[in-house]
C-alpha positions as CSV (number, residue, x, y, z in Angstrom):
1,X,-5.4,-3.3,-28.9
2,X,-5.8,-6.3,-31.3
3,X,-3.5,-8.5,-29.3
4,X,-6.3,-8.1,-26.6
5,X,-9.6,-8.9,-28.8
6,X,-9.5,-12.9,-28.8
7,X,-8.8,-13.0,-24.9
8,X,-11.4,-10.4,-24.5
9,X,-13.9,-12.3,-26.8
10,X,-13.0,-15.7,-25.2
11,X,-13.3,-14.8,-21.9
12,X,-17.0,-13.1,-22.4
13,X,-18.2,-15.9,-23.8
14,X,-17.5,-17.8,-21.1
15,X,-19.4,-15.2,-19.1
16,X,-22.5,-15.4,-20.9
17,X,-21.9,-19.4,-20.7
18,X,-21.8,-18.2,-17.1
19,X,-24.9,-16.0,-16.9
20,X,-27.0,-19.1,-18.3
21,X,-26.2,-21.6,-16.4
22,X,-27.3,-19.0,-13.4
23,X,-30.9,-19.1,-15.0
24,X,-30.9,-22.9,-16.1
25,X,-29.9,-23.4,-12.5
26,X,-31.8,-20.8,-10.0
27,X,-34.7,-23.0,-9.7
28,X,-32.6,-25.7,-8.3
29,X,-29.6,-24.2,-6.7
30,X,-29.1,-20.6,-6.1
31,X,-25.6,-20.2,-7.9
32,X,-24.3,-16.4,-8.8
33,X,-22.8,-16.2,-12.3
34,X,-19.7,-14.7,-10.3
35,X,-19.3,-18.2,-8.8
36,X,-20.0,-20.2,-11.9
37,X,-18.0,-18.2,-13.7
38,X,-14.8,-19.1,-11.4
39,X,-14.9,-22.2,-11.1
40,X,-15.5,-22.7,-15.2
41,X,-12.1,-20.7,-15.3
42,X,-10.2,-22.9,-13.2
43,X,-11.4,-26.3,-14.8
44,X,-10.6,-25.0,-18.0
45,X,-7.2,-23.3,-17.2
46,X,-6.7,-26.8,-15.4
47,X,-8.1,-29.4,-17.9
48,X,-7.9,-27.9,-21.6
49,X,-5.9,-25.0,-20.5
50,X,-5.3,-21.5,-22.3
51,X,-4.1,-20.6,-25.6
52,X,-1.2,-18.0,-25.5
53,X,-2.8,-15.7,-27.9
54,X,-5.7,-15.4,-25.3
55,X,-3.3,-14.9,-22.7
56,X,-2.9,-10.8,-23.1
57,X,-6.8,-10.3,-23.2
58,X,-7.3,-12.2,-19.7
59,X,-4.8,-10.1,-17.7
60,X,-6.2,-7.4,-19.2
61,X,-9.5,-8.3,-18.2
62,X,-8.6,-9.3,-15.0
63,X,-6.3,-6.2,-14.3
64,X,-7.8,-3.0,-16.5
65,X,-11.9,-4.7,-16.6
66,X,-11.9,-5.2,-13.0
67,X,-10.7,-1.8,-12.1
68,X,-13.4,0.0,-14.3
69,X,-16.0,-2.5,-13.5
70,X,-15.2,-1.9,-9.3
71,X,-15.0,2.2,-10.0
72,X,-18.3,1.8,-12.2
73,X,-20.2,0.3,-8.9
74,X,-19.3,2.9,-6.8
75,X,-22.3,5.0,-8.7
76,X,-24.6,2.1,-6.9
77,X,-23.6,3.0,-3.7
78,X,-25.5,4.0,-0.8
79,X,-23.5,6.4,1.8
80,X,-26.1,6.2,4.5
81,X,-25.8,2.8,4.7
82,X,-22.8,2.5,5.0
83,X,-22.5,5.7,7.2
84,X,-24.4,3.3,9.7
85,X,-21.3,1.1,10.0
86,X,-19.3,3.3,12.3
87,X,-15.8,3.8,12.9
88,X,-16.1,-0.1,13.7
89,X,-15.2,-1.5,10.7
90,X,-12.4,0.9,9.8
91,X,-11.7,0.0,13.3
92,X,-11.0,-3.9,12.4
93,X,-10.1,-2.9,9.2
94,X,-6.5,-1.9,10.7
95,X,-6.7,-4.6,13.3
96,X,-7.1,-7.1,10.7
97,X,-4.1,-5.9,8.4
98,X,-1.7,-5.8,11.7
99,X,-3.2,-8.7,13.5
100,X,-2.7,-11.3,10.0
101,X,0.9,-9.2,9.0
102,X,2.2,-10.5,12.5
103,X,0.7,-14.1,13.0
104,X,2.2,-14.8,9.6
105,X,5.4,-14.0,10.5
106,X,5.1,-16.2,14.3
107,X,3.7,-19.1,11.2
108,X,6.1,-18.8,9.3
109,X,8.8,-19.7,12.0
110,X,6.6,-22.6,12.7
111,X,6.7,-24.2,9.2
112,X,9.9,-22.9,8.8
113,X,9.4,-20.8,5.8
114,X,11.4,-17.7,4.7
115,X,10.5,-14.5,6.3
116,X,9.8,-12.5,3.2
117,X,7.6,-15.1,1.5
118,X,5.7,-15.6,4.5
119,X,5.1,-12.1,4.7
120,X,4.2,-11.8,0.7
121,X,1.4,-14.2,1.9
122,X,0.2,-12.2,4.6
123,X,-0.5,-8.4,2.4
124,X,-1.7,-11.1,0.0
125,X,-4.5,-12.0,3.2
126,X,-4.9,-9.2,4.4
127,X,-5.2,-6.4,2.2
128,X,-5.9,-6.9,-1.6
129,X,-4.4,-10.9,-3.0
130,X,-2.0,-10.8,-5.7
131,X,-2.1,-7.1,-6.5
132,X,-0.4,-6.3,-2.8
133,X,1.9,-9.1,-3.3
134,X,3.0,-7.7,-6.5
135,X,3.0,-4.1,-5.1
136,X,5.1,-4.8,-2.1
137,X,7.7,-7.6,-3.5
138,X,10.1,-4.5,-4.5
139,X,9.3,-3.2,-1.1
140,X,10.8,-5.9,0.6
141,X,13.3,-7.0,-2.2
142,X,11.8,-10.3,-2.2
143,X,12.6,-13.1,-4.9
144,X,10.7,-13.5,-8.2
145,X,9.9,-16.5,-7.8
146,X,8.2,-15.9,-4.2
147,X,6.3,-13.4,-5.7
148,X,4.9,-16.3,-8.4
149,X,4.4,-18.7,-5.6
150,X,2.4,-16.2,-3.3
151,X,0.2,-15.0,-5.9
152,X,-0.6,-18.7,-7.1
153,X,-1.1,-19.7,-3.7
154,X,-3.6,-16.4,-2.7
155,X,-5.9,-16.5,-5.9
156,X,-6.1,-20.6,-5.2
157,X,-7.2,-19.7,-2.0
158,X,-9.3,-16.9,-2.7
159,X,-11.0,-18.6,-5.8
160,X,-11.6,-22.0,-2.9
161,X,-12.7,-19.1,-0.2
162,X,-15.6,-17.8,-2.6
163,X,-17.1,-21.4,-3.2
164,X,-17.3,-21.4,0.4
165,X,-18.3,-18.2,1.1
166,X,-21.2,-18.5,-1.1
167,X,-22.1,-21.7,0.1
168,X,-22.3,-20.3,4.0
169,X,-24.1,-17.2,2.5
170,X,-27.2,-20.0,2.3
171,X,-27.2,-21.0,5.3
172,X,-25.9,-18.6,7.6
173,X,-27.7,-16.0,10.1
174,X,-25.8,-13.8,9.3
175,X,-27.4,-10.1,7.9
176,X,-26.9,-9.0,4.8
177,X,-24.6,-6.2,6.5
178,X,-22.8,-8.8,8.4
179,X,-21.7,-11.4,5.7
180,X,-20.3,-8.2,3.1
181,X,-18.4,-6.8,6.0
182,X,-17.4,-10.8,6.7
183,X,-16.4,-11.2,2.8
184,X,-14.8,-7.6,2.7
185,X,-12.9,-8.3,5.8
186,X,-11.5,-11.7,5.2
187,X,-11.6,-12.9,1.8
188,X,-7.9,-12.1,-0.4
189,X,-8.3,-9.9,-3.3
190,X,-10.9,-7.8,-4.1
191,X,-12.3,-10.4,-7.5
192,X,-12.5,-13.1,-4.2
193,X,-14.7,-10.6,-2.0
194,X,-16.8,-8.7,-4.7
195,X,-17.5,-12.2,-5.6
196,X,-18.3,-13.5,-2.1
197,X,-20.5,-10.2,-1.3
198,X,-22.7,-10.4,-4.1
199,X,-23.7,-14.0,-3.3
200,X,-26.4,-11.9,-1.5
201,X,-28.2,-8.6,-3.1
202,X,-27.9,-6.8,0.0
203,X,-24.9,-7.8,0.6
204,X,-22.4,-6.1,-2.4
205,X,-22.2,-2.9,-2.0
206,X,-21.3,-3.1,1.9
207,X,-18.4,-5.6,0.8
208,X,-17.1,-3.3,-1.6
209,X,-17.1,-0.5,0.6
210,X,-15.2,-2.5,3.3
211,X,-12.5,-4.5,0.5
212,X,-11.5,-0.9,-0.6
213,X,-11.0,0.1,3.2
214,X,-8.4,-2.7,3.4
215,X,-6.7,-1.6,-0.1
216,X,-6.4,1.4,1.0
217,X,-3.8,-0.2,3.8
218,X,-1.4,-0.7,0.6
219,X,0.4,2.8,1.1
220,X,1.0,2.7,5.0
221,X,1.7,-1.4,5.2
222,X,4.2,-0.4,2.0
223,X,5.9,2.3,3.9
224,X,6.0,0.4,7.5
225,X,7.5,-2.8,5.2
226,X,10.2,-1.1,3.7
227,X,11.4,0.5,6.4
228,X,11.6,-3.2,8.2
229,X,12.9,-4.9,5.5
230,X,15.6,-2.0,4.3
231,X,17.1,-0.5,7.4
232,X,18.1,2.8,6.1
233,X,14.3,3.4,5.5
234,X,15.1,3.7,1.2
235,X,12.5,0.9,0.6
236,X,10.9,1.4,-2.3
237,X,6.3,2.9,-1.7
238,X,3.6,1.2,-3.4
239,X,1.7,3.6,-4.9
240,X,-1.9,5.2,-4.5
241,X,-4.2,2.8,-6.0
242,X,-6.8,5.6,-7.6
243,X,-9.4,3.0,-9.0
244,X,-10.2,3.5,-5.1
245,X,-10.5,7.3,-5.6
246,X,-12.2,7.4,-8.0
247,X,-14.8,4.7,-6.5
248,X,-15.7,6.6,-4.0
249,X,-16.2,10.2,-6.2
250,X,-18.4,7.5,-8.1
251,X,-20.4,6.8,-4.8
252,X,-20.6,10.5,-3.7
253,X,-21.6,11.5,-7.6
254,X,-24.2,8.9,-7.2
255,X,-25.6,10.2,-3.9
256,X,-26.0,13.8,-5.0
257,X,-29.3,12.4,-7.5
258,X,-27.5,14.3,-10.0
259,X,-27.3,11.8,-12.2
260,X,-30.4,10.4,-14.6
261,X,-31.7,7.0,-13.5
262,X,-31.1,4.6,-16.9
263,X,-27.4,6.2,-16.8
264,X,-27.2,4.6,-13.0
265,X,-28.9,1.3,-14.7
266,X,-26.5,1.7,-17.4
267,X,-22.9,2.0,-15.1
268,X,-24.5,-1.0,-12.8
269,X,-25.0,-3.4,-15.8
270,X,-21.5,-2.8,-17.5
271,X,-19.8,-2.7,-14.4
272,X,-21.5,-6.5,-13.1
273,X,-20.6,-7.4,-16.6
274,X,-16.8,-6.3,-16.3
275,X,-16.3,-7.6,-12.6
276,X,-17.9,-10.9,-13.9
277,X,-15.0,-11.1,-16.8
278,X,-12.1,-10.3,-14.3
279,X,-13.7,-13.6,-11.9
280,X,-12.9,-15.4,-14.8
281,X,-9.5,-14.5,-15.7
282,X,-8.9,-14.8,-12.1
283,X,-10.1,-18.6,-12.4
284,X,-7.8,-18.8,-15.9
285,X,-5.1,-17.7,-13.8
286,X,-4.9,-20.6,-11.3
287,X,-2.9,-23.3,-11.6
288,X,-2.7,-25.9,-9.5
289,X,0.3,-27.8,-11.1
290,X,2.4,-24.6,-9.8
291,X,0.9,-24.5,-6.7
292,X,1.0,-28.5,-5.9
293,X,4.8,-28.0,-7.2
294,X,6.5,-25.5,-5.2
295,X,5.8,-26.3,-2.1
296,X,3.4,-27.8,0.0
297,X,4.6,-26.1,3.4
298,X,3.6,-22.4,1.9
299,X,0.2,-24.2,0.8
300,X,-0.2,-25.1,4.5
301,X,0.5,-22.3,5.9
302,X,-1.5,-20.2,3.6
303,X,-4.6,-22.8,4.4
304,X,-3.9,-22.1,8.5
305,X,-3.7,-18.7,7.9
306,X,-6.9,-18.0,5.7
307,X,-8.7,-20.8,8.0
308,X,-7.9,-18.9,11.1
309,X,-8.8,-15.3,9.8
310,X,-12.4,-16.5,8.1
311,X,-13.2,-18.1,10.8
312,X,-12.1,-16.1,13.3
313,X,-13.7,-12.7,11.8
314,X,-17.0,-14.2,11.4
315,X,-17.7,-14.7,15.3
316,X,-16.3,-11.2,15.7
317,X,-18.4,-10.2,13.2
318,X,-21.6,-12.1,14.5
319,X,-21.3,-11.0,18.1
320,X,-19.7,-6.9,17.7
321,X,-22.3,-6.2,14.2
């Protein structure tokens, strides 16, 4: 655990850093720690940079934190809200996944970019960033390397996607219900559309219920992909992701009553806390020397491909919700 302490301790410290620029700033421009927090990742990572020492506690923030901190939330959630969705969004949900997993693939011929990395970008897209891609690169025996490159290019994008998104949350007419399902829908991994989704109040908890929806594609796309990409059908699964179980036995917990109010108050604080500390690491984790590097036709298509799906989802959204 000690290799962890001075990453952990760094990387809180830049949350609370975070959390007070949020207060010295709400009178002027209405900024969520989340997003501050981001961005003071990536100009760090990207200006002083990261000491190796430090380098343990961010993954595990960003990787063990987040988890806890997204399982933690579920005790804040409220079923008949989200009950009132429908069989809609599960609906888009799946069309989403299969709609992005193909049009990256008819991309990918266009700027002439191998199959397998184009389609690392696409779970990357469309179901839950770098996670999927480093779930499913064994699936599809793709390179190492491509698995670096797609994950450096999704949490870019993502970590770009939830400056945006929280700048369109402003201004928007969209409902609270509409922009979470738009940021659980479209944005990359779930750090991108927790963050997105809480740039409203009323927003969160419907993002997070949708983002999980779309993690929960990992296990079928895994399957469908290794099947495709190994003909004899011995591609290796991804497995259950259980943070997601356990979310939603959090949710249902937290519906029963059973449960006294400051212990709610107490789950809900820690777990903003621990979701703010994995936004960071994310942040920490992009560089854009890699990314400017390897590649600028993979940038591009990962730019048409998030451009067409954000924008695309919000009219559905606006229209069908």
């Amino acid at each position: 655990m000690k290799k962890y302490i001075s990453g952990l301790i760094f990387v809180f410290m830049i949350g609370a850093i975070s959390k007070l620029l949020n207060e010295w700033m709400s009178p002027i421009l209405q900024l969520e720690a989340l997003t501050i927090g981001i961005v003071l990742g990536m100009v760090i990572k990207n200006t002083l940079g990261v000491k190796e020492s430090f380098n343990p506690g961010v993954k595990f923030s960003l990787k063990k934190l987040l988890k806890v901190g997204i399982v933690l939330l579920g005790f804040k959630l409220n079923f008949s809200a989200i009950a009132n969705l429908g069989p809609r969004v599960l609906f888009m949900v799946i069309a989403v996944v299969c709609s992005v997993l193909v049009f990256v693939n008819l991309l990918g011929k266009v700027f002439k970019t191998d199959t397998k990395l184009a389609t690392l970008i696409g779970v990357g897209s469309s179901i839950c960033g770098a996670s999927a891609i480093v779930a499913l690169t064994p699936c599809i025996d793709a390179k190492e390397e491509d698995s670096v490159l797609a994950v450096s290019i999704i949490s870019f994008l993502g970590a770009i996607g939830v400056l945006a998104y929280s700048a369109i949350s402003v201004v928007s007419p969209m409902t609270d219900i509409q922009y979470g399902i738009w940021s659980g829908i479209s944005l990359q991994g779930v750090a991108h559309a927790l963050a997105a989704a809480f740039a409203r109040e009323g927003s969160g908890e419907i993002g997070t219920f949708v983002k999980m929806a779309r993690v929960l594609m990992l296990v079928p796309v895994s399957i469908i992909l290794g099947i495709v990409f190994n003909r004899s059908g011995e591609g290796k699964r991804a497995s259950f992701p259980m943070y997601v179980l356990y979310f939603i036995v959090a949710g249902i917990i937290s519906s029963l009553g059973i449960l006294p109010g400051f212990l709610v108050n107490l789950f809900t604080r820690v777990s903003s806390w621990f979701i703010l500390m994995a936004m960071i690491s994310m942040g920490l984790m992009v560089n854009f020397k890699t990314i400017k590097d390897k590649g600028m036709k993979v940038i591009v298509l990962g730019c048409t491909l998030f451009s067409i799906l954000s924008v695309s989802t919000y009219f559905i959204i606006l229209k069908f919700f």
